[in-house]
LOSE-397157 format. One record per residue (C-alpha): x, y, z; residue number from 1; residue in one letter. Coordinates in steps of 0.05 Angstrom, whole numbers, plus 5000, padded with zeros to 4 digits. Example, Ala and Ser with C-alpha at 12.3 -4.5 7.8 and 13.67 -1.06 7.14 Angstrom:
<rs>
<r X="5246" Y="4910" Z="5156" kevo="1" koltor="A"/>
<r X="5273" Y="4979" Z="5143" kevo="2" koltor="S"/>
</rs>
This chain:
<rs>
<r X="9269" Y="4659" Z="0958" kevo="1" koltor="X"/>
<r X="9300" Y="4639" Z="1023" kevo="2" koltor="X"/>
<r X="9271" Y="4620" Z="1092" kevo="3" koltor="X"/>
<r X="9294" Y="4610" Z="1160" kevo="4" koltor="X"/>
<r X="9295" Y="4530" Z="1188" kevo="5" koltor="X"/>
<r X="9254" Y="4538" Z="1251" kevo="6" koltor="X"/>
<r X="9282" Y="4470" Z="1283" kevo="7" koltor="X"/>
<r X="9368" Y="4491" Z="1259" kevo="8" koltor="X"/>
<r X="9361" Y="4565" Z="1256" kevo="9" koltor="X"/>
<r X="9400" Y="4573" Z="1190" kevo="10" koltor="X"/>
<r X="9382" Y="4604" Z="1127" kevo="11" koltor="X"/>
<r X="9376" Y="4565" Z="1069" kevo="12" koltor="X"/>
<r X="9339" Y="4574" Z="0995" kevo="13" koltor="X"/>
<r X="9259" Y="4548" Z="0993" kevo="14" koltor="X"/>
<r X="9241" Y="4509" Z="0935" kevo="15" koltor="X"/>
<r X="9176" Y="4523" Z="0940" kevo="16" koltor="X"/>
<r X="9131" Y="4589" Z="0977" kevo="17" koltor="X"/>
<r X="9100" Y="4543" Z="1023" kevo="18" koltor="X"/>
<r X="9170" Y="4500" Z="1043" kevo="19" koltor="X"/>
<r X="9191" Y="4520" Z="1119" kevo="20" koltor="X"/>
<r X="9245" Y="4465" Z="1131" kevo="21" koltor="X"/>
<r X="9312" Y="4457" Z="1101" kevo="22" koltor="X"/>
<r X="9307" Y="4376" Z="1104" kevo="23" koltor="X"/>
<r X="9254" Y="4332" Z="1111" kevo="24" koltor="X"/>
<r X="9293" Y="4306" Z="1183" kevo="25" koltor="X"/>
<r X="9294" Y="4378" Z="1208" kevo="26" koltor="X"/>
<r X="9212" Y="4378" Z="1196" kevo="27" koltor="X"/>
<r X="9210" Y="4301" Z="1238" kevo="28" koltor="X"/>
<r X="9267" Y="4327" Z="1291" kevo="29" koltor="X"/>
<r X="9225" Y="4391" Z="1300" kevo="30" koltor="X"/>
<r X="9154" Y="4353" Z="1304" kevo="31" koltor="X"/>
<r X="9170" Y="4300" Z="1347" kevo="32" koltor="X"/>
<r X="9207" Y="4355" Z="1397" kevo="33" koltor="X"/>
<r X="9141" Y="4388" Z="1393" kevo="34" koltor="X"/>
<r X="9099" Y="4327" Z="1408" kevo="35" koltor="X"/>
<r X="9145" Y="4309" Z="1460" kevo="36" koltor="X"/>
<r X="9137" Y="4381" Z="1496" kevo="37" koltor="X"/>
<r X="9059" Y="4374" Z="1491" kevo="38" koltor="X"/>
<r X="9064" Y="4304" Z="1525" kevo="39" koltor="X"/>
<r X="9102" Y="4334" Z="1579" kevo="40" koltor="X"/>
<r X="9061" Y="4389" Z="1592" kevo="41" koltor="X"/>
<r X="8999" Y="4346" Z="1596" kevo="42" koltor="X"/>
<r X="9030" Y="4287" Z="1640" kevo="43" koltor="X"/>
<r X="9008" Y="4311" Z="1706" kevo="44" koltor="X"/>
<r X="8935" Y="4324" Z="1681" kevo="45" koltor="X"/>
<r X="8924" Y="4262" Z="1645" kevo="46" koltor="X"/>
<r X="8945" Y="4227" Z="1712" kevo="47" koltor="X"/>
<r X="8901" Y="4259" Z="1746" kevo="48" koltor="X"/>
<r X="8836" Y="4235" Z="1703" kevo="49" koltor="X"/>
<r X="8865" Y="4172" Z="1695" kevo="50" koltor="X"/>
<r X="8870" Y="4164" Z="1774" kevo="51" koltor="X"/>
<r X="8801" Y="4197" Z="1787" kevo="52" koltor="X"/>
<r X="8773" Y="4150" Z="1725" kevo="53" koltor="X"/>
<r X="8805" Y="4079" Z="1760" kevo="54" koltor="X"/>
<r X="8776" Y="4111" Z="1816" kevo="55" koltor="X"/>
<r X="8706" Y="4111" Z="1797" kevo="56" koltor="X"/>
<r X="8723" Y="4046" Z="1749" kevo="57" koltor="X"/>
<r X="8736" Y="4008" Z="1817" kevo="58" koltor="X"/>
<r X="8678" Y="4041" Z="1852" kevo="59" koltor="X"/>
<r X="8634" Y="4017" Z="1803" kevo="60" koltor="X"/>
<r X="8655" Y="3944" Z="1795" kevo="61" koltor="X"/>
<r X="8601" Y="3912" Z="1755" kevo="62" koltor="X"/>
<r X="8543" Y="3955" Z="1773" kevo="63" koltor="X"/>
<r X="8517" Y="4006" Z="1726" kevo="64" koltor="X"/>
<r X="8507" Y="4057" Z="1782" kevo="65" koltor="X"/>
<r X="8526" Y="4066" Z="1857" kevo="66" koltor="X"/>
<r X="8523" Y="4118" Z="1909" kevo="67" koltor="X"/>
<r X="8582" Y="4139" Z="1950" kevo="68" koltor="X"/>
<r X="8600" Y="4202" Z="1995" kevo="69" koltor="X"/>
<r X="8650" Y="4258" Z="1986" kevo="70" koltor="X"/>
<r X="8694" Y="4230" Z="2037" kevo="71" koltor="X"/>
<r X="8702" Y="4159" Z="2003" kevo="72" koltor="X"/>
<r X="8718" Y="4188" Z="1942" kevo="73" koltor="X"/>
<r X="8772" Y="4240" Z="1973" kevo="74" koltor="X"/>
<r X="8792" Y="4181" Z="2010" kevo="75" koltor="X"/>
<r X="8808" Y="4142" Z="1951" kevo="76" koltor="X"/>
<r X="8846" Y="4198" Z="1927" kevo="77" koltor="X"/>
<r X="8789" Y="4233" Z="1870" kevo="78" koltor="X"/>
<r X="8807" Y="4303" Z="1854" kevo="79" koltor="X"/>
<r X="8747" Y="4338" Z="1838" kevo="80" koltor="X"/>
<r X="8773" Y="4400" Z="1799" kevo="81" koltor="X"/>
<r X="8790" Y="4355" Z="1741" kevo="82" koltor="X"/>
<r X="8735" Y="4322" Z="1697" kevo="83" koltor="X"/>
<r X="8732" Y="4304" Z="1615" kevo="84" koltor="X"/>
<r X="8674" Y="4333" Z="1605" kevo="85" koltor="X"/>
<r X="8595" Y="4362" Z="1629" kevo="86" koltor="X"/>
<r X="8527" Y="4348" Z="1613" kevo="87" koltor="X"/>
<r X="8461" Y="4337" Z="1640" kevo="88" koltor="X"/>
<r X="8430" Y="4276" Z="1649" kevo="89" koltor="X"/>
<r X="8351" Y="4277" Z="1671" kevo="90" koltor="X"/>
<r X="8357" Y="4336" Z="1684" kevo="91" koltor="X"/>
<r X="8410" Y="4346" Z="1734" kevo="92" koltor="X"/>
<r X="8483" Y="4359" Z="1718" kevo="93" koltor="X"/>
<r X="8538" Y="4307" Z="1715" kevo="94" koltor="X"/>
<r X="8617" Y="4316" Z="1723" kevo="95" koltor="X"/>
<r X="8643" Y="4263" Z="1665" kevo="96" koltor="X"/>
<r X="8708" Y="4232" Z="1676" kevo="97" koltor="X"/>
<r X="8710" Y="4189" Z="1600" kevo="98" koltor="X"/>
<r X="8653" Y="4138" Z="1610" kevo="99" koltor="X"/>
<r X="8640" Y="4146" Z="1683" kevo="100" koltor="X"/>
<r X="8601" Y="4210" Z="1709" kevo="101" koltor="X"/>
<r X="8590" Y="4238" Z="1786" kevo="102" koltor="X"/>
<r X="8522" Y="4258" Z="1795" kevo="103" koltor="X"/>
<r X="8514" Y="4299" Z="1860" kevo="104" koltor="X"/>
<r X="8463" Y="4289" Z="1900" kevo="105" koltor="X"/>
<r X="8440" Y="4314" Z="1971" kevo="106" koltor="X"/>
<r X="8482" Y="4314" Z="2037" kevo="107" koltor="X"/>
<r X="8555" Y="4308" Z="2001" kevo="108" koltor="X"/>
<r X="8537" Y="4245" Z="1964" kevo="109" koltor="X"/>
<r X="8547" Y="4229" Z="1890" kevo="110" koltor="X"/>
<r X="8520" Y="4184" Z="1846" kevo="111" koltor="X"/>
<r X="8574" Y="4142" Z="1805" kevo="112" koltor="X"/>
<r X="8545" Y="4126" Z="1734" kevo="113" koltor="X"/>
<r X="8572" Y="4094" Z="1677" kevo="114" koltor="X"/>
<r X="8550" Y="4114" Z="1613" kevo="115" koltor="X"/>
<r X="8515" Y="4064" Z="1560" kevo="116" koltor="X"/>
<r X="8511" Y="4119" Z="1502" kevo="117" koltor="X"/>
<r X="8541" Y="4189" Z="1515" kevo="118" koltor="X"/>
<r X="8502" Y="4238" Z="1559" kevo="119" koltor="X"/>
<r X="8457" Y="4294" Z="1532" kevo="120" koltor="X"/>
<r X="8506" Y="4354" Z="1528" kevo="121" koltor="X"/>
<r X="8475" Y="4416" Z="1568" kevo="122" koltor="X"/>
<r X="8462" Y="4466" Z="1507" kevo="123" koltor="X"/>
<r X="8473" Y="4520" Z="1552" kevo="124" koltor="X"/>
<r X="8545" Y="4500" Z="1572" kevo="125" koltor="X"/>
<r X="8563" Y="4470" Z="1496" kevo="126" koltor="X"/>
<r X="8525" Y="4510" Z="1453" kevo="127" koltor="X"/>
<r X="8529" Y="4582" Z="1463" kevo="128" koltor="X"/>
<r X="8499" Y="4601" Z="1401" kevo="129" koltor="X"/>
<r X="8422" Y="4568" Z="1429" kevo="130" koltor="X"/>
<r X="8402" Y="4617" Z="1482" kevo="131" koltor="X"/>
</rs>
């Protein structure tokens, strides 16, 4: 039986059905370079959430809850078209960024809240299946 290396290219003979890599360093050389290409890809993202989440981390300071306006936060440099996650919380929707949420409110104002225990997922948005 032989197989194709996907990280060198060359042929060689499996020892087994399921084997795919000619050496166990060709398996770690092609792994990490995969890991490595996934990190990359997500850089820019993940600085982006970790900017909007230091954000509302320093907005917060040692309160469990504050209000601030659209401005401030665009100010400070929040991008709102990137968020960890969604849920409701009494009843109104919240924007998650890890364990910080932005609760908007009326007149371009948002409520910055820190979570104790995770939110309530909306079972509309998270559960498909539950009409």
């Amino acid at each position: 039986m032989t197989g194709k290396d996907p990280f060198s290219g060359q042929a060689f003979t499996k020892k087994s059905e399921t084997q795919r890599f000619s050496s166990r360093e060709n398996q770690i050389k092609y792994n990490n370079r995969k890991a490595t290409e996934r990190r990359r890809t997500l850089s820019d993202y993940w600085k982006v959430l970790t900017r909007n989440r230091d954000i509302l981390n320093r907005t917060l300071g040692d309160k469990a809850e504050h209000t601030v306006s659209r401005d401030f936060l665009i100010g400070a440099g929040y991008d709102f078209m990137f968020f960890t996650h969604t849920g409701i919380q009494l009843a109104d929707k919240v924007m998650g960024v890890f364990e910080y949420g932005l609760k908007p409110l009326s007149g371009d104002r948002y409520k910055v809240i820190r979570f104790r225990n995770r939110p309530v997922l909306d079972e509309a948005t998270f559960n498909p299946s539950n009409p």
